[in-house]
C-alpha positions in Angstrom: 19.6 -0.5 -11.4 19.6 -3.5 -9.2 17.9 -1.8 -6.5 15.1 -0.7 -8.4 11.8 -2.5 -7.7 9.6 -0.7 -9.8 10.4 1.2 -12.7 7.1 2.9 -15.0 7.5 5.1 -18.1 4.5 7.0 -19.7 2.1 5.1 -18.1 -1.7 5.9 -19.6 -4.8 4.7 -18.0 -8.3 6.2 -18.8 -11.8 5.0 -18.1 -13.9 6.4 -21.2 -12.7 10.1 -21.5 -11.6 10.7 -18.5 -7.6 10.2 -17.9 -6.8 9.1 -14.9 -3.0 8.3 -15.7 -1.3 11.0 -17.8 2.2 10.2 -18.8 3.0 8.6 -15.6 6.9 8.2 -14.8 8.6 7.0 -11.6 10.9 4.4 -9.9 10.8 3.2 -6.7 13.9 1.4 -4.8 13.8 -1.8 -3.0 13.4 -1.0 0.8 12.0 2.7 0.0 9.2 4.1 1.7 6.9 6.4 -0.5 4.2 8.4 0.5 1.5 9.2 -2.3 -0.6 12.3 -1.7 -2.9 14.2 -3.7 -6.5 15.5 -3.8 -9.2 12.9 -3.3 -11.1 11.3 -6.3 -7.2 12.3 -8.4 -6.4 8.6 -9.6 -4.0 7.4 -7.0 -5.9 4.5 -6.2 -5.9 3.4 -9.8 -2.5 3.8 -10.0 -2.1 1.2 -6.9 -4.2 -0.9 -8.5 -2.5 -0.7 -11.8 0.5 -2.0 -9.7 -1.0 -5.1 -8.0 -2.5 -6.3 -11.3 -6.6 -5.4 -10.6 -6.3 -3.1 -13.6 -4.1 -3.0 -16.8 -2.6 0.3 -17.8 -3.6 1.4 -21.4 -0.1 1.6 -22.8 3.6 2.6 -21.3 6.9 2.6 -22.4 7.9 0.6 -19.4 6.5 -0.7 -15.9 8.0 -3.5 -14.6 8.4 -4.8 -11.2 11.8 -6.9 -10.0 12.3 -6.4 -14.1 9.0 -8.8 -15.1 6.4 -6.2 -17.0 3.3 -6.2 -15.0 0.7 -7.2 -17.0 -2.2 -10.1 -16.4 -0.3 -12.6 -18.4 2.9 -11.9 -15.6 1.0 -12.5 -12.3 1.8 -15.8 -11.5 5.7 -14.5 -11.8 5.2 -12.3 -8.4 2.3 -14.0 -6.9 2.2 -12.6 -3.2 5.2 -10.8 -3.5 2.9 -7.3 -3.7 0.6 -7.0 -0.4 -2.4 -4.7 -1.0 -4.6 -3.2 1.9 -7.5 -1.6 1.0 -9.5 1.2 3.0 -12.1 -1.1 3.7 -10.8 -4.1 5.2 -11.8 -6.8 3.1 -11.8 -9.7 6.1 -14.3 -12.9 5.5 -17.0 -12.0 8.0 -17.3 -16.3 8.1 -13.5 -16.6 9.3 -11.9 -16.0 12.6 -9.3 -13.3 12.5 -6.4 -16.5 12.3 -8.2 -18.0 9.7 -8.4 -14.8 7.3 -4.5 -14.6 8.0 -3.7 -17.9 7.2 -5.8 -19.2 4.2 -4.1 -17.8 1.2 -0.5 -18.8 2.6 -1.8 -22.8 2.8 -4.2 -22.6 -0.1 -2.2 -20.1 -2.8 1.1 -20.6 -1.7 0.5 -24.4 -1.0 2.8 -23.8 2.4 2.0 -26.3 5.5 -1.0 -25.4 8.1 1.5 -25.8 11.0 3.8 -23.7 9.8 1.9 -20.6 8.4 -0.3 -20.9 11.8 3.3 -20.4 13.7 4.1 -17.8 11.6 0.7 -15.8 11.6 0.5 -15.9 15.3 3.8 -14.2 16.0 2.5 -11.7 13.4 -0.4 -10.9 15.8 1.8 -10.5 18.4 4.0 -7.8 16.4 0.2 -6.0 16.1 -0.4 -6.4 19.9 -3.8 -8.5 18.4 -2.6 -12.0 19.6 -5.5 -12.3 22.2 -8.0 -11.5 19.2 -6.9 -14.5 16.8 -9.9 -16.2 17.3 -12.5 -13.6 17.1 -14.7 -13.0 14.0 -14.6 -9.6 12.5 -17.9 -7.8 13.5 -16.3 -8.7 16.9 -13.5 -6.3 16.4 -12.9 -2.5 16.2 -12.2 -0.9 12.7 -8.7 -0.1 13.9 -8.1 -4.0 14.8 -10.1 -5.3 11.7 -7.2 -3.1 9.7 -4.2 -4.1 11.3 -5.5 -7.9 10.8 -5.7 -7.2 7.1 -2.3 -5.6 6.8 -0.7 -8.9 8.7 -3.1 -11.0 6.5 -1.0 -9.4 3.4 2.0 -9.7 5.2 1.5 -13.6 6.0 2.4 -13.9 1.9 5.5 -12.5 2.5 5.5 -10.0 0.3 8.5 -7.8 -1.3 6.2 -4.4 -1.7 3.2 -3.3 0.7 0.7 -0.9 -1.1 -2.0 0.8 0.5 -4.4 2.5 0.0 -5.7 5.4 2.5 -5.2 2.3 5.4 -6.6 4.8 7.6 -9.5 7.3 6.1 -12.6 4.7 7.5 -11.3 4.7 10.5 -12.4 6.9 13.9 -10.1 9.4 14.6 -9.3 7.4 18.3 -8.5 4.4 16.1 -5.8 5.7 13.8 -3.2 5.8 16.0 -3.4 1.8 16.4 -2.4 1.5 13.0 -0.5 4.3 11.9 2.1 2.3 14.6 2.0 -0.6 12.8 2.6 1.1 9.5 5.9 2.9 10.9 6.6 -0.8 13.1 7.0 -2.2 9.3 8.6 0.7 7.8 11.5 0.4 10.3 11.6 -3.2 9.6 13.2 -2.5 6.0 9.5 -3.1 3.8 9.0 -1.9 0.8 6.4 0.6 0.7 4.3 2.8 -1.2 1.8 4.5 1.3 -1.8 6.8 0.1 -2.1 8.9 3.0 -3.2 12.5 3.8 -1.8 11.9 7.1 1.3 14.2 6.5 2.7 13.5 10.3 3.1 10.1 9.5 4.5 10.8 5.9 6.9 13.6 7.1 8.3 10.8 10.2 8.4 7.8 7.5 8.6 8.3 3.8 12.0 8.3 2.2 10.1 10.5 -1.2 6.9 12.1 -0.8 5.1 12.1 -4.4 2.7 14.7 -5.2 -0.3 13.4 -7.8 -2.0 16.0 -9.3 -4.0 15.7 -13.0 -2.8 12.0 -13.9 1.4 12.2 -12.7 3.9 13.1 -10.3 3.9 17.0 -10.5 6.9 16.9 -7.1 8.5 13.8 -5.9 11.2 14.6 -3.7 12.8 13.7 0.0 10.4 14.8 2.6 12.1 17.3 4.3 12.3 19.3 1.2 9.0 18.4 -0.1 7.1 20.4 3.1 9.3 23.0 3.6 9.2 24.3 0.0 6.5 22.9 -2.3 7.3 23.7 -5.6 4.2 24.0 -7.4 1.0 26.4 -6.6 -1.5 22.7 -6.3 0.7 21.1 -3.8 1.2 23.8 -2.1 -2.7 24.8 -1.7 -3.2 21.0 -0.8 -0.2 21.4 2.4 -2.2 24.3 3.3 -5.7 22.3 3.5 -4.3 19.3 5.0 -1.1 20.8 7.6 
């Protein structure tokens, strides 16, 4: 149980009458990379967001991350220790690309200038951006603009990276870019949960592929196993659409 960083029982989210989370149950393990795919428009983003704290589950038996239950009250117990990137990037348009990585380490986490500057700039390096630190956004591709707000949530030092189709506003030419930096931080150990229909990059990176269909995980299972014999008729008509 100690290597369990998230742990959800019967989770139930709806927004009027529509039920976006049906009976939700999972765990994911510390250092586990988990790849989240499912028709558009299904609820996964919800469930990301139910994660981070931007929405509140209606009820569940359990969901709990490093054993605190996530609920509003419990944020400030894991404060930047879940990253969230977005499919839109999210960047200050008034802020250099440094500055957009750097303010919430010195003004959440109260950490000295110096120091986070130090840090953030070897984490351009690691995104082959370092040259780019002190452009603005509308100065910058779509693909560089993404891989600056995936170090921006990494300058927090988080313990779990969730995102959200990192890669579906981008041009197909700039995917690549940042695809490599999302396997470049899965080999370095992070904790991940990953909404993707890019099933390349799930099959050469997730430890569990989850399959969300109608509000739950209808197949979670190792990735090998989970292309080469889907075991329900929706994930299989999805492999067919998107392989």
């Amino acid at each position: 149980m100690d290597n369990v960083m998230i742990e959800a029982q019967n989770l139930k989210k709806s927004f009027g009458s529509l039920i976006v989370l049906d009976d939700l149950s999972f765990k994911l393990y510390k250092n586990e990379k988990l790849v989240v795919c499912g028709p558009s428009g299904c609820g996964k983003s919800t469930l990301i967001r139910c994660i981070c704290g931007l929405e509140t589950v209606d009820s569940a038996t359990k969901f709990n991350f490093l054993g605190h239950q996530i609920k509003k009250e419990n944020l400030n117990k894991y404060k930047g220790k879940i990253g969230i990137v977005f499919q839109s990037f999210n960047l200050f348009p008034h802020l250099t690309a440094i500055n957009n990585v750097t303010l919430s380490p010195i003004k959440v986490l109260k950490r000295p200038k110096e120091e986070v500057i130090q840090e953030s700039e070897a984490l351009f390096e690691m995104v082959g951006l370092k040259k780019k630190m002190d452009s603005y956004p509308h100065q910058l591709s779509g693909g560089q603009q993404q891989r600056i707000a995936i170090i921006r949530s990494l300058a927090m030092k988080p313990e779990l990276m969730l995102f959200d189709e990192p890669t579906s506003s981008l041009d197909p030419e700039l995917i690549k870019d940042v695809l490599n930096t999302l396997k470049d931080l899965a080999k370095s150990g992070m904790t991940m949960i990953v909404i993707t229909h890019e099933m390349k990059f799930a099959e050469e990176v997730a430890d569990r592929i989850a399959f969300f269909f109608e509000g739950k995980f209808t197949e979670i299972r190792p990735a090998k196993e989970f292309f080469k014999n889907p075991e329900t008729i929706e994930c299989k008509k999805f492999l067919d659409h998107v392989l």
